[in-house]
Structures are given as structure tokens and as C-alpha cells.
C-alpha positions in Angstrom: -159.9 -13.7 -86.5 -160.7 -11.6 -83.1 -162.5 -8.6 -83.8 -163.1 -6.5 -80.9 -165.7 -3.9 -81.1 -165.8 -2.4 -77.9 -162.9 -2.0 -75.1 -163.3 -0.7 -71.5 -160.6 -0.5 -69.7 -160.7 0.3 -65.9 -163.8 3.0 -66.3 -164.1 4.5 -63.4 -167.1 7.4 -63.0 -167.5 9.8 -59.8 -170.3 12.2 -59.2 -170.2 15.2 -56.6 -173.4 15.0 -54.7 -175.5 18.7 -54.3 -172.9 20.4 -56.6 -173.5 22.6 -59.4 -175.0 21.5 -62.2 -178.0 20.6 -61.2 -180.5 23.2 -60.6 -181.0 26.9 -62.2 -178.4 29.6 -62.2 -180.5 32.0 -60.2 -180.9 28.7 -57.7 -177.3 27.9 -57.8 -177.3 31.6 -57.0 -179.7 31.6 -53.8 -177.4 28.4 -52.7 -174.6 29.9 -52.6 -175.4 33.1 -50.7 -177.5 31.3 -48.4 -173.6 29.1 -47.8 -171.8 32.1 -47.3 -174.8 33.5 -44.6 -174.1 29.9 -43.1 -178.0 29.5 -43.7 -180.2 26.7 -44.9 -180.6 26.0 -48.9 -183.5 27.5 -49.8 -183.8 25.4 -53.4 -183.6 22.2 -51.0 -186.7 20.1 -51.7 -188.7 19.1 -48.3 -187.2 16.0 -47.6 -184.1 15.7 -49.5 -180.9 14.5 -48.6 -178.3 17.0 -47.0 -175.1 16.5 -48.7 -171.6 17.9 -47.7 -169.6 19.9 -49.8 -167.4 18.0 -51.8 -169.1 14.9 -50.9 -168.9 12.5 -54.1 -170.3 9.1 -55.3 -168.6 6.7 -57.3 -171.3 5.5 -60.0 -168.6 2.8 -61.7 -165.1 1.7 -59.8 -162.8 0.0 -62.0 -164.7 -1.5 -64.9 -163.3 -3.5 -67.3 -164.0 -5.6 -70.3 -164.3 -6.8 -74.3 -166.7 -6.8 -76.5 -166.4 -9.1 -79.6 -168.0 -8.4 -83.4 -171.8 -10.1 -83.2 -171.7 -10.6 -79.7 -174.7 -9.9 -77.4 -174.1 -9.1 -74.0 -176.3 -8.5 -71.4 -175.7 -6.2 -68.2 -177.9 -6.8 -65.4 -177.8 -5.8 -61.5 -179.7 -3.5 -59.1 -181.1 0.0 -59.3 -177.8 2.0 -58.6 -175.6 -0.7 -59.7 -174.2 1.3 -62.8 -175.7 0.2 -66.2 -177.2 3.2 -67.2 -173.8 5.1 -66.1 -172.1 2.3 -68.5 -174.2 2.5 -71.3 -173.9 6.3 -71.1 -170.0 6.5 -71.2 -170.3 4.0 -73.9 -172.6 6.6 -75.8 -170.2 9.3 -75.1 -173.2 11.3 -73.4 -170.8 11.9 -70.7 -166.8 11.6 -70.2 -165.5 8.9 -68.1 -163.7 9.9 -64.4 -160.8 7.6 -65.2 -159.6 4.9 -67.6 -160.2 4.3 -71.5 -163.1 3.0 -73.8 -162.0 2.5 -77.2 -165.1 1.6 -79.9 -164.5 0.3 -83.7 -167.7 1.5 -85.3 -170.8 4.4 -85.2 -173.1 3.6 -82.1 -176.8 3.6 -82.0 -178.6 4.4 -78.5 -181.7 4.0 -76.9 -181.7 4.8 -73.5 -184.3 6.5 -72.2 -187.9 6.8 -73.9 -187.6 9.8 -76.6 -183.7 10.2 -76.1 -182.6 12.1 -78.9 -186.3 12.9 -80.4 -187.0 16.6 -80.9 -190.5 16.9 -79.5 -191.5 19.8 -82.1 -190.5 17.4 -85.4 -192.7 15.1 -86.8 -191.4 11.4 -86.6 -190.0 11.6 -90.5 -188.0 14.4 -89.3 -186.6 12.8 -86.3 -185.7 9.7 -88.6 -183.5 12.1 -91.1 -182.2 13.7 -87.6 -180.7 10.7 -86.4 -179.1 9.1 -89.4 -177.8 12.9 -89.6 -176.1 12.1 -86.3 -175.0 8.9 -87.2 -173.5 10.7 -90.5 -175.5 9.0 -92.8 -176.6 10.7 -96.0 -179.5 11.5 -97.1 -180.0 9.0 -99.3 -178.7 6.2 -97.4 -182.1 6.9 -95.2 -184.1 7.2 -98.1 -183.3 3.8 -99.0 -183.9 2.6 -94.8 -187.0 5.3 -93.9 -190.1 2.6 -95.3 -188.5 0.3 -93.4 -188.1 2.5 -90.1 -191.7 3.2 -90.5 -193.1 0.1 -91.2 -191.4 -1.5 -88.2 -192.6 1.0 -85.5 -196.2 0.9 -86.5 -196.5 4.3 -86.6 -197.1 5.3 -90.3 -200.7 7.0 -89.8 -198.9 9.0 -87.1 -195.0 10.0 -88.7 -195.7 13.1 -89.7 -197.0 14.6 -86.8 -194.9 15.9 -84.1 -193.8 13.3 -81.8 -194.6 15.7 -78.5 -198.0 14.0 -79.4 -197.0 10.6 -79.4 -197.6 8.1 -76.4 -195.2 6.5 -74.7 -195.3 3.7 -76.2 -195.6 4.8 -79.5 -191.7 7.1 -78.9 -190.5 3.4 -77.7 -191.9 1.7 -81.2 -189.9 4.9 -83.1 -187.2 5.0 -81.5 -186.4 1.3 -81.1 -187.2 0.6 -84.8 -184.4 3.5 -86.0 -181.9 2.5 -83.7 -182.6 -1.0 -85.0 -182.5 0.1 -88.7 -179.7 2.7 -89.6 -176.6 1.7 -90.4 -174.5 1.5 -87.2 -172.0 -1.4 -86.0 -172.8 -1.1 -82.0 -176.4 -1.2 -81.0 -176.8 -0.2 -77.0 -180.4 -0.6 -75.2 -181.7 0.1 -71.7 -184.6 -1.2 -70.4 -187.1 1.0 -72.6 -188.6 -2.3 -74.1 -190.7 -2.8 -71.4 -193.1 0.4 -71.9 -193.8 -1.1 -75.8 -196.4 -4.1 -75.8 -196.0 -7.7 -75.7 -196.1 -8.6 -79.0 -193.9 -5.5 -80.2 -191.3 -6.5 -77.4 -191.2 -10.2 -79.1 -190.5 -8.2 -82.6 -187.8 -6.2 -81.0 -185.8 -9.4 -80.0 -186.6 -11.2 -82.7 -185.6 -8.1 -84.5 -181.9 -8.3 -82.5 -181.2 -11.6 -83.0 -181.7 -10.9 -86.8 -179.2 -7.7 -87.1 -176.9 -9.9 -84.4 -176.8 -12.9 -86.6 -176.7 -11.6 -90.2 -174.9 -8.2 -90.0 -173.1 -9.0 -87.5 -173.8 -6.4 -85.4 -172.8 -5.9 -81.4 -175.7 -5.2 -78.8 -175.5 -4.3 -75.0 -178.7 -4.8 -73.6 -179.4 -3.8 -70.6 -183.0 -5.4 -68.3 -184.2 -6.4 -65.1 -186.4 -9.2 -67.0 -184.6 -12.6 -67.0 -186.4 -13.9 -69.4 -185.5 -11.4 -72.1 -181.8 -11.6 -71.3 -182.0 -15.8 -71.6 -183.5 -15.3 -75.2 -181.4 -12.2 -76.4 -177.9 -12.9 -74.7 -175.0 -15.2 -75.1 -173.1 -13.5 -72.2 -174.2 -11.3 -69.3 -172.0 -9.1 -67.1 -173.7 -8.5 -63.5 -172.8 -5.1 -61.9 -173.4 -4.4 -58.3 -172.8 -0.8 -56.5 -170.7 0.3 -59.2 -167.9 -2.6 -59.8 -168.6 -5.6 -62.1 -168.8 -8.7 -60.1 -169.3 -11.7 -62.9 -168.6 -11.7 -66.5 -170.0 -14.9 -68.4 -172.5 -17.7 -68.7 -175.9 -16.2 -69.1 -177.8 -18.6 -66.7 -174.7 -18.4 -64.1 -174.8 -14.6 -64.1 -178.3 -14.5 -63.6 -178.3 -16.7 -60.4 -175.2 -14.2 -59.4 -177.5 -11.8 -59.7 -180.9 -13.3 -58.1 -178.0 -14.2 -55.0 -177.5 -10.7 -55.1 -181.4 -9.0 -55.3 -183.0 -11.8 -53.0 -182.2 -12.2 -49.7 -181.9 -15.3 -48.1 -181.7 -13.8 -44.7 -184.6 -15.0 -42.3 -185.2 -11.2 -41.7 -185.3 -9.0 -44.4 -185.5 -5.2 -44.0 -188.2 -4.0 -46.3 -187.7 -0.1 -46.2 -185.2 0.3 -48.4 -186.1 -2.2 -51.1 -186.2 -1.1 -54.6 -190.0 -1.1 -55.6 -191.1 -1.3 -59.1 -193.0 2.2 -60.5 -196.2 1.4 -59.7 -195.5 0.7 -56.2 -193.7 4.7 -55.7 -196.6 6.7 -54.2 -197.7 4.4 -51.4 -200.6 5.5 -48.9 -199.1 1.6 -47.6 -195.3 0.0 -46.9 -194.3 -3.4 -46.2 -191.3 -3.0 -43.4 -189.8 -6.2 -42.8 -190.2 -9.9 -43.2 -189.4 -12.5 -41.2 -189.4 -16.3 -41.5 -190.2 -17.3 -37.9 -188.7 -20.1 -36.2 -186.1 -21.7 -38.6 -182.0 -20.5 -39.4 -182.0 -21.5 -43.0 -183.4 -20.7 -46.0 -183.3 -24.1 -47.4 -185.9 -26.1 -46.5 -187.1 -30.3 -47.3 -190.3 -30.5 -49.6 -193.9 -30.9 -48.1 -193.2 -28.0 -45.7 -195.1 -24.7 -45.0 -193.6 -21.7 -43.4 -194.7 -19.3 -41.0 -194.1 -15.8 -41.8 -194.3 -12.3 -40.3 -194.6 -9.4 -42.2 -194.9 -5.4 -40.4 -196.5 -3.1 -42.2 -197.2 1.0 -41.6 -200.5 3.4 -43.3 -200.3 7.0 -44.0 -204.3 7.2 -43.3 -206.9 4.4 -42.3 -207.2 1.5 -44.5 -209.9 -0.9 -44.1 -209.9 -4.7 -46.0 -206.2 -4.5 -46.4 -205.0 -8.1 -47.9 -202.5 -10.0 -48.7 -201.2 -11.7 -51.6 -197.7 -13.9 -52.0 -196.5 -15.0 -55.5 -193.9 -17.5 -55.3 -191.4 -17.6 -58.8 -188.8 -19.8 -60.1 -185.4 -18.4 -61.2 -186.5 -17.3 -65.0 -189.0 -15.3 -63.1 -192.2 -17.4 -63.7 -195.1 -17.2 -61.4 -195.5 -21.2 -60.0 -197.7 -20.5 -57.0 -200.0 -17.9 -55.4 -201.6 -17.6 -52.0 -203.9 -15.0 -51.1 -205.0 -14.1 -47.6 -208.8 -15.4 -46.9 -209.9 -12.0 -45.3 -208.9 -8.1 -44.8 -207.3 -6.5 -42.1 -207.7 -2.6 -40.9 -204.5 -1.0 -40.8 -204.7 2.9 -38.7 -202.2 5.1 -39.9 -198.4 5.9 -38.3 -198.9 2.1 -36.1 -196.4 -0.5 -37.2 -198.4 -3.4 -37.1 -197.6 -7.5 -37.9 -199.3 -9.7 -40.2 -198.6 -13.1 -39.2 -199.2 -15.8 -41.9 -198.4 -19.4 -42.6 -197.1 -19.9 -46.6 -197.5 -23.2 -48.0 -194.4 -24.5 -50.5 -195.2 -28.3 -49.6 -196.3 -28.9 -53.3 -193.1 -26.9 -54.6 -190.6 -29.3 -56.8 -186.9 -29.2 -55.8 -185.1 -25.8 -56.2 -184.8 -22.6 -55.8 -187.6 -19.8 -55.5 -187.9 -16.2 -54.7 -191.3 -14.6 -52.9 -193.3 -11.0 -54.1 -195.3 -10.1 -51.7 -198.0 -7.3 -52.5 -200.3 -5.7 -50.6 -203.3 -4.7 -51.4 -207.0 -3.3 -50.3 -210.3 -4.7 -52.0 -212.4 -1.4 -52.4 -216.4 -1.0 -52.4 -216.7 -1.9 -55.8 -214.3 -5.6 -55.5 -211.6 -3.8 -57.1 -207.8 -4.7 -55.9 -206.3 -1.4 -55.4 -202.7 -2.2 -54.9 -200.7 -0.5 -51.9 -197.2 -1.9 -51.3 -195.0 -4.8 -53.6 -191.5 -5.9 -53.9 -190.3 -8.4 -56.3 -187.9 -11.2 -56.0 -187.5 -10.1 -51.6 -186.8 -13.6 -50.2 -184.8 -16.3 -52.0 -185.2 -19.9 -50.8 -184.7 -23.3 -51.8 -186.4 -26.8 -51.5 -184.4 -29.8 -51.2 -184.6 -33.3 -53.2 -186.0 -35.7 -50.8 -183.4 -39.1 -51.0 -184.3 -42.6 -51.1 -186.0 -44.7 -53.7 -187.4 -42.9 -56.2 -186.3 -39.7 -55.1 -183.0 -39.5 -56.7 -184.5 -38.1 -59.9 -182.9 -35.3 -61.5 -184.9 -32.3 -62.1 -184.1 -29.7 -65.1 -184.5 -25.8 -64.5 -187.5 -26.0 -67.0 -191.0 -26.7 -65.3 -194.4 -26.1 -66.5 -197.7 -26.0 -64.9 -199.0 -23.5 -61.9 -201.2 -24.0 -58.6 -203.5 -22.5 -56.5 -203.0 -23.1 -52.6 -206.0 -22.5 -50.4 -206.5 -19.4 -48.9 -203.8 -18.4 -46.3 -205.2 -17.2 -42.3 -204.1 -13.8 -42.1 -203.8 -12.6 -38.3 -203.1 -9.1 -37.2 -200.7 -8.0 -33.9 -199.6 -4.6 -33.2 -196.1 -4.3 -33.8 -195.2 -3.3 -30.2 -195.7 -6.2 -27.8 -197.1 -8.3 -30.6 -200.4 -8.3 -29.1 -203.9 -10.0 -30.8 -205.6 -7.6 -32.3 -209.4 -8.2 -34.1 -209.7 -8.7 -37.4 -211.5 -5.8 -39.2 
């Protein structure tokens, strides 16, 4: 028989941009008298956005869908796209703009690292705090707490306050009571990925248990595929706030690679989501262009001439350039690395022409991460500038004899090209420049 655990219904969420609610009252104070003296907002960071009055952003338009007992859905898409607004209206951390959600069950959260900890209790505390939440008694997490505490691998540290704790070690916590007390709907954002390899492997694993034999319903939320393919038996892609595919794990995810990778010849770089590292640049990759072809599929033993602009904040000297190519799960197949350094001075666009060699790739489709980066005095890659998955493309099974073989979405193996000739033009005129 159909148990549904979770119904959403046409959710719809809107935000007013630089309203109240977001700063101090003595700021909200100061903004408002500096209004009514028609005068600039003196709580306005340097550089911020200027937003009208009443101006408003819709974060979800129209969402709906069903969640089954034991199922385990995935939601993937963009930064912006809505999943954390989702998960959030789910949670009942904040009210929906329109439509319904109706939930059969106690939920379980974990949505941002340390979400719901109190930084002053120790990590027993917290524990009791949460069931507390999730209205369990005190003796229902008596019988749960060695478990809790021997899956986040944190017993020599549990009764100290988890202000102290790492990162890492809030994840490990938090993860293993969500995972633990009793609850019927288990929701997770992409906190995983600030845990450890092997801990991430015992989280899944750990999912796929609870899934399985209590029959319990996750939403998992990620931007790595590869997690979603072994967690998942359904995925939901959003994209700028409506939901765009609801279904087959592996066809959602190539929704979803259509969606994040390009596969225009010239690609914008400048607004490009980059990963955390890659926030504080002294470096930015501006475009990318594949010169002289109109498609981005391509026959195999062909190499690719590319053009990528690039701007400094300061001088940078032995500037390189390295190009990862990936398969569809997201695994590294080839690399090519640049055979020398370039100077880049700062506020000049300047082009770094380069030929990229796919003539080894197999048949399929691909997406490119570019990073650049500048080899200090010591031989130590200092990375400046990256963006993953910026350029999708795809290589085409030659025909004829011998040629007509199917190939499967699985492929092992990895290969070094030779090093790629990097040459440097200033962006205006596209001139020769020396190499530095």
C-alpha cells in the first residue's frame, strides 16, 4: 500500500531584497533616516548590491512533488537553484510564501555545520537537546546516546563544549544524531563534504542502512554525483527556483550536467559559481573560447584550440595552466598542464591561447575544469582561479568496421597528455606578447 511521507504542493517562496530583517535595529535605524534624508545607506557594505524598495526574489516558483516511505531522493542543481530554501520549508525553519507541505512523521535536519548545536554545551548535552526537540524522552536516548557517540568518533571529546570542536568533528556529531534518534524523515545538505573520506563512506553506508531496514525517508541534497548515484533511487533537479526534472537518477543528473556545463563555444567566465577555495582570488579566468569550430561535438583523434582571458589584481609571475578533463560521474580521465609560466600585470585582460588534446578520449561526453595556478619560489602550486564542470563536450563513435562497438558509461583507467604550449596575447588587439 502507498505511503506517502512527504507532500509539496505548489511551494512557492519570495524574499524582499535589502528589507528589514537583516541587519541591527540601530542599523535598520540609520537606514531608514538616511531614506527619509533621501541619502545613501550608511550600513551599505562597499560593493554591495543596491536594491529597490520592495524589490523581491522568488527563491522557489511553484514546486511540487511526493515523497514515498523508504524512498531516497536526491535534489541537485546550481548555487541559487533552491535546495537549501526547500530543505528549509521542509524543516519548518521558515513558512512557505504560497502552497502546502504536508509531512507524516518527526523530521531530523542537518543543514548547515552545527545547526541546532549550542556552542556552550558539551556534545552529551547537545545529544539530550536534540532528541528533546524531536520529543523523545529521556530514556529513549539513553538507550540510542553509546550509539550516537560511537558513530561520530568523538567520545574522548563529548563532554567538552562543542564551541571547541573542529569542523569536522560538528559534521561527525551532528550527522551521527540525526542518523540515530528516532525520526521518520531524515533531510541532509551538502555538509558531508567537510567530514573525511572514510567518514563520508560510513555516512552512506549508514543511509542506506536506516533507508533499507527502518524504512526511513531521506532528502539529500549534493553537488557530488557520485554520492547521489550510490545514495539515491530518484533525483529532482531544481534550476532558478522551479523544478525542472523529477526521476531516473542517471537521467537527472545529465539534466543537470546540460544545465551547469556549457556547451557554447564561448563561455562567459565572470559569473561562474566557483568552488570555496577559489573565493578570494588575487587571479580570474574571464572567458573561454573554443576557436574555430560551431559545435561542441567533435570525431575522436582531435585536439582543440582554445582561448582563455584572464585579469590580476597585482603582478603575477610563473602563472600556469592546468586543464582536467571528467567524464559525467565526475571522474578525472585526463590532465594537461601547460609546459611553462606566463606573467600576468595587474588590471590588463590578457589571452592565453592553448591547444587541448582529447584525440585519446573514448566516445562520449566530457566536461573541462580549468585552474589556474602560479608555481612559487619554493615549487609549490599556489592556486589562483578554477571552475568545475565550465565546458561540456562530446566525442563521437567513429563508424565502419570495428567501430560500431558499444561503449557503457563505466570506464576505468587515466592518462597523461604531454605538456600543452601555453602562448600569451594582450587581450586588446591580440597581440604576441613574450613569455615571462
Amino acid at each position: 500500500m502507498r505511503h506517502l511521507m512527504l507532500k509539496i504542493e505548489n511551494v512557492s517562496k519570495q524574499y524582499r531584497l535589502g528589507q528589514i530583517g537583516g541587519t541591527t535595529l540601530r542599523e535598520e535605524l540609520q537606514r531608514r533616516s538616511a531614506r527619509l534624508r533621501h541619502r545613501e545607506d550608511p550600513t551599505r557594505k562597499i560593493g554591495a548590491a543596491v536594491y529597490e524598495y520592495g524589490e523581491t526574489f522568488m527563491a522557489l516558483d511553484g514546486v511540487s512533488f511526493e515523497v514515498e516511505k523508504g524512498e531516497r531522493v536526491g535534489i541537485i542543481g546550481r548555487n541559487g537553484a533552491g535546495k537549501s530554501t526547500l530543505l528549509k520549508l521542509i524543516s519548518r525553519i521558515t513558512a512557505p510564501t504560497g502552497g502546502d507541505i504536508w509531512l507524516d512523521g518527526r523530521v531530523t535536519s542537518m543543514l548547515e555545520v552545527g545547526t541546532g548545536f549550542n556552542g556552550e554545551l558539551t556534545g552529551r548535552e547537545n545529544i539530550y537537546m536534540n532528541g528533546a526537540i524531536l520529543g523523545m524522552k529521556k530514556k529513549e536516548i539513553d538507550a540510542k546516546i553509546e550509539d550516537i557517540i560511537d558513530f561520530s568518533e568523538c567520545r574522548q571529546f563529548i563532554d567538552t563544549p562543542v564551541k571547541r570542536y573542529s569542523s569536522g568533528m560538528y559534521v561527525k556529531l551532528a550527522f551521527s544524531v540525526a542518523a540515530n534518534l528516532d525520526s521518520e524523515i531524515m533531510i541532509m545538505d551538502e555538509v558531508l563534504a567537510v567530514g573525511d573520506m572514510a567518514f563520508q563512506k560510513k555516512c552512506l553506508d549508514k543511509m542506506n542502512d536506516v533507508s533499507r531496514a527502518d524504512g526511513r525517508t531521506i532528502l539529500y541534497v549534493s553537488h557530488n554525483m557520485n554520492t547521489i548515484r550510490q545514495l539515491c533511487d530518484r533525483c529532482i533537479v531544481l534550476e532558478k527556483g522551479k523544478m525542472i526534472f523529477d526521476g531516473d537518477v542517471e537521467t537527472a543528473i545529465s539534466q543537470y550536467l546540460g544545465i551547469r556545463a556549457s556547451t557554447d563555444n564561448f563561455i562567459d567566465l565572470r559569473e561562474m559559481e566557483r568552488t570555496r577555495e577559489f573565493r578570494q582570488r588575487p587571479a580570474s579566468m574571464t572567458e573561454l573560447e573554443c576557436l574555430g569550430v560551431d559545435t561542441n561535438v567533435f570525431p575522436a583523434g582531435v585536439k582543440l584550440d582554445m582561448r582563455l582571458g584572464c585579469t590580476a589584481e597585482k603582478l603575477l609571475e610563473n602563472v600556469q595552466l592546468r586543464v582536467i578533463i571528467k567524464d559525467l560521474e565526475g571522474k578525472a580521465v585526463t590532465m594537461q598542464t601547460s609546459d611553462r609560466g606566463v606573467c600576468l600585470k595587474p588590471d590588463e585582460e590578457t589571452d592565453l591561447f592553448f591547444t587541448l588534446d582529447i584525440s585519446r578520449l573514448a566516445p562520449g561526453r566530457y566536461t573541462m575544469l580549468p585552474i589556474l595556478y602560479q608555481v612559487d619560489a619554493f615549487g609549490v602550486d599556489v592556486r589562483l582561479d578554477g571552475i568545475n564542470e565550465v565546458y561540456c563536450f562530446e566525442i563521437t563513435q567513429p563508424g565502419g568496421f570495428n567501430h560500431n562497438m558499444e561503449w557503457t558509461h563505466r570506464r576505468w583507467g587515466y592518462y597523461f597528455n604531454d605538456p600543452m604550449e601555453l602562448r600569451m596575447e594582450k587581450y586588446a588587439g591580440h597581440k604576441e606578447d613574450d613569455l615571462r
